[in-house]
C-alpha positions in Angstrom: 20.0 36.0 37.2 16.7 35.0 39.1 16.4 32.0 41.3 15.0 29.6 38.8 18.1 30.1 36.3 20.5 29.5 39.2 19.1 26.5 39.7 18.0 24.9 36.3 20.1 22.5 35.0 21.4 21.4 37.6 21.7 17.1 38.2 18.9 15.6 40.0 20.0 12.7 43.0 17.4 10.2 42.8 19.0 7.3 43.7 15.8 6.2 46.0 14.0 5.7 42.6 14.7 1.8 41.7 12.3 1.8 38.3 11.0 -0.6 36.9 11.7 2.4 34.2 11.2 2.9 30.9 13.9 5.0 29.4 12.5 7.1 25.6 14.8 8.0 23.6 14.7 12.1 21.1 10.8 12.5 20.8 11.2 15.8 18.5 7.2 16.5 18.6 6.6 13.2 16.7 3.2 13.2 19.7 1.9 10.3 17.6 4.7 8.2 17.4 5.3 8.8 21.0 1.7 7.6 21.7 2.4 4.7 19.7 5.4 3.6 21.9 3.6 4.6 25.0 0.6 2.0 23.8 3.3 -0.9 23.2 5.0 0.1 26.6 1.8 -1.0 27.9 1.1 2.8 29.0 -2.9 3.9 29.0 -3.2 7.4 28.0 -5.5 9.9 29.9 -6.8 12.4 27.4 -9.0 15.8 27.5 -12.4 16.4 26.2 -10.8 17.5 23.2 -8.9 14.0 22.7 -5.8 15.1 23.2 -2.9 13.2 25.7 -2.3 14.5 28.7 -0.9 11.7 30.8 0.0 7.9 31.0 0.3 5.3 33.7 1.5 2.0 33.8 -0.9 -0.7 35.7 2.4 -2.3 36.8 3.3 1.2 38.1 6.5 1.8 35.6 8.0 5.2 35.3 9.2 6.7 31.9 12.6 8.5 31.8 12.6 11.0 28.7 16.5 11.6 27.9 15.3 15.2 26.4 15.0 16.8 22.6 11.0 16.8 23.0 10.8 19.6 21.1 11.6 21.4 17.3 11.3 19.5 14.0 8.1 17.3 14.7 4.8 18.1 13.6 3.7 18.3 17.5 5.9 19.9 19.9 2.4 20.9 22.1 1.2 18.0 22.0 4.1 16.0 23.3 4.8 19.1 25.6 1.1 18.5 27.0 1.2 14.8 27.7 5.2 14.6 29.3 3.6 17.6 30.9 1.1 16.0 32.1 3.0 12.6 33.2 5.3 14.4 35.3 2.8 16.3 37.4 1.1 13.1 38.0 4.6 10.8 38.8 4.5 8.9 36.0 7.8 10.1 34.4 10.7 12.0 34.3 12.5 14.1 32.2 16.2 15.8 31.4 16.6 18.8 29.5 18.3 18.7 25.6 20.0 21.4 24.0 17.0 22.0 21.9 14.7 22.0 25.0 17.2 24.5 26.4 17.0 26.3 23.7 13.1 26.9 23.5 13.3 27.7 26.9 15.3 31.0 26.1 13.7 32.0 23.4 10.6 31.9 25.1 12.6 34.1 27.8 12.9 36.8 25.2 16.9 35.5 24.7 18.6 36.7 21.6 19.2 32.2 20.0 19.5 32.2 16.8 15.7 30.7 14.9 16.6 27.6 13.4 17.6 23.4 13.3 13.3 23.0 13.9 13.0 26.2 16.6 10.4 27.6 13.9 8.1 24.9 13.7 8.1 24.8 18.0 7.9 28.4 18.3 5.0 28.5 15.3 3.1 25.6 16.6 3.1 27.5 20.4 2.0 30.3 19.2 -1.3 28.9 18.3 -1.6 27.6 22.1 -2.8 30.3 24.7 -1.4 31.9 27.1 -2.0 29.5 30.2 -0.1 26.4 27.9 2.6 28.8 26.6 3.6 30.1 30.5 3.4 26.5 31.7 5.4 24.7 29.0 8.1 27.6 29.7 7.8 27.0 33.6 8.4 23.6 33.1 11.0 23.6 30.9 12.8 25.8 33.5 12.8 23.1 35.3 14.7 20.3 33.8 17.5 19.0 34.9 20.8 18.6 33.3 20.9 14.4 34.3 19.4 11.9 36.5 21.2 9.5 39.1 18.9 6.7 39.8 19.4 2.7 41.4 21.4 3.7 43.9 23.9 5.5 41.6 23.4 2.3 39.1 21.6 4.0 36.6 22.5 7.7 34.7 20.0 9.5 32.2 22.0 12.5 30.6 20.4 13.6 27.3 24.5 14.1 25.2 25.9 11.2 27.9 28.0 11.8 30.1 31.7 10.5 31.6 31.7 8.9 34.6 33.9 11.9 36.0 30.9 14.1 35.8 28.3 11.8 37.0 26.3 13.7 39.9 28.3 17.1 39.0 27.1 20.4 39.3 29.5 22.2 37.4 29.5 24.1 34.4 31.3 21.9 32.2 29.2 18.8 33.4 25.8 20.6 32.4 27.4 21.5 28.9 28.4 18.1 28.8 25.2 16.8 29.3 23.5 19.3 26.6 25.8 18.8 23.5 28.8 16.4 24.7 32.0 17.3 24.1 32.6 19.0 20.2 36.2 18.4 18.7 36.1 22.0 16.9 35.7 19.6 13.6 32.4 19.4 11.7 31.6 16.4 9.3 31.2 16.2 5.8 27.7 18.0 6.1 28.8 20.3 8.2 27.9 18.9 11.6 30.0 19.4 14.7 31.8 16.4 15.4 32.0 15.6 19.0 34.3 13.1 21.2 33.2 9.7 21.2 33.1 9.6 25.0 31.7 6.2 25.0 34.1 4.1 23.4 36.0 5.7 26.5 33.8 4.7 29.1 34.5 2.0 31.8 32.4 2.9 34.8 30.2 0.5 36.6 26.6 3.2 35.9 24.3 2.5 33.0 24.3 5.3 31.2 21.1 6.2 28.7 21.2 8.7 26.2 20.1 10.5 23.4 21.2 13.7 21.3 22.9 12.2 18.0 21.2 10.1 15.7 22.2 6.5 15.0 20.8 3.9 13.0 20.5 0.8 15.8 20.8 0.4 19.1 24.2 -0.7 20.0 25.6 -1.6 23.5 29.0 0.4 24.0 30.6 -0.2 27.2 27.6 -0.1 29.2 26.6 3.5 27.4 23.1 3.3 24.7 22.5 6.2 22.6 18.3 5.6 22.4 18.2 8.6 19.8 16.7 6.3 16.4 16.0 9.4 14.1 12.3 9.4 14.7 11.7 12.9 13.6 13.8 11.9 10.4 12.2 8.7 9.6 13.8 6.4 11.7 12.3 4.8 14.4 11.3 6.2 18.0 13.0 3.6 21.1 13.0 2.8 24.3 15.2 0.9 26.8 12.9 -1.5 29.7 15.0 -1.0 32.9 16.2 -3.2 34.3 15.1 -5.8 32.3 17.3 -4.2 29.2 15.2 -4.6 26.7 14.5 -2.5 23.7 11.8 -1.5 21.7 11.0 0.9 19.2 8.6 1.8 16.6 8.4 3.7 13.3 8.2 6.9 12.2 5.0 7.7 10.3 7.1 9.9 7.9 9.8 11.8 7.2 8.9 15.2 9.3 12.5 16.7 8.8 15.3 16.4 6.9 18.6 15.9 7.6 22.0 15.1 5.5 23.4 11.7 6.4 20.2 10.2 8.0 18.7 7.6 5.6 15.0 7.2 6.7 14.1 3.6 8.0 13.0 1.8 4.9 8.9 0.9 4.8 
């Protein structure tokens, strides 16, 4: 195992960084919609001769905290790859790893994953990048940590959540954790893996943003927020205005992917 896969995943200690921030819930390659928020943010893009995003600043110098899932599904997974690209190199946002982020990142390594859940449109859509994009996207992907601790320990970005137990962990279980949560074996009645509702467990004294399964609303649970709207599936892209805690979110342009028991956002 080289250096770089020793080291990926692993929590990032920021607790310097004391925002303002602006945390954006599963993007799925919906670049659009992602521009869209980014605009109502207050965000001005920096584009390329071509037009295309590839960066964002705030004039009242907030930072954007992407809880993970940029990829698979969307109709863009470059372009969204380009511009959080492109904000991170210039300071302008952060970003944790999801499971499907994870996953692109091995395939792209040549692992045996298994093609599928929106891995074919990202791996499709890349192909028609060059070289110099594809090696970069992978090299930063590498990179992404499993969670964030931020405000002096106040604040925790994990993309699945994460207990207070594992907050700042390096260990196995708190990466997996922070990729897929915790599954109970049992899959719903579409055949989704059911997974412990860690939340309505929670009682630290962190904030803790995430993303990874889809609800309908944004709903306060014991100081935890699942920001995942179901953009990619007709829902609504959101974001969380730290620390004012404030939401906002925008909708979907379409239904880019289907899924059983997400009902698109009615027009």
């Amino acid at each position: 195992m080289t250096e770089s896969r020793r080291t990926e995943l692993l929590p990032r200690d920021r607790r310097d960084l004391t925002g303002p921030f602006d945390v954006i819930g599963d993007v799925h390659g919906c670049r659009s919609e992602l521009e869209t928020l980014l605009g109502e943010l207050g965000y001005v893009l920096d584009r390329d001769r071509r037009g295309r995003p590839i960066g964002a600043a705030h004039p009242g110098e907030r930072t954007v905290i992407f809880v993970g899932d940029l990829v698979d599904r969307g109709p863009d997974t470059p372009g969204v790859l380009r511009l959080v690209m492109g904000m991170v190199a210039g300071r302008t946002a952060l970003c944790v790893t999801g499971n499907h982020d994870h996953k692109l990142m091995r395939a792209l390594d040549g692992r045996n994953v298994r093609i599928a859940h929106g891995l074919e449109q990202s791996l499709s859509q890349l192909a028609d990048e060059d070289l110099e994009f594809r090696t970069a996207a992978h090299a930063f992907l590498a990179t992404l940590p499993s969670h964030y601790l931020l405000d002096g320990g106040k604040l925790v970005v994990a993309h699945a959540g994460l207990p207070e137990s594992l907050h700042g962990s390096r260990s196995a279980r708190a990466r997996s954790f922070a990729l897929y949560g915790a599954p109970t074996g049992e899959l719903d009645e579409h055949g989704y893996p059911v997974r412990y509702d860690w939340a309505q467990d929670y009682r630290g004294t962190a904030t803790v943003l995430y993303g990874h399964t889809p609800v309908h609303t944004l709903n306060w649970v014991n100081n935890t927020l699942c920001l995942d709207t179901g953009a990619v599936f007709g829902g609504t892209l959101s974001a969380l205005r730290y620390p004012e805690m404030t939401t906002i979110s925008v909708p979907a342009e379409q239904v880019w992917s289907e899924r059983a028991g997400i009902t698109p956002v009615p027009d």
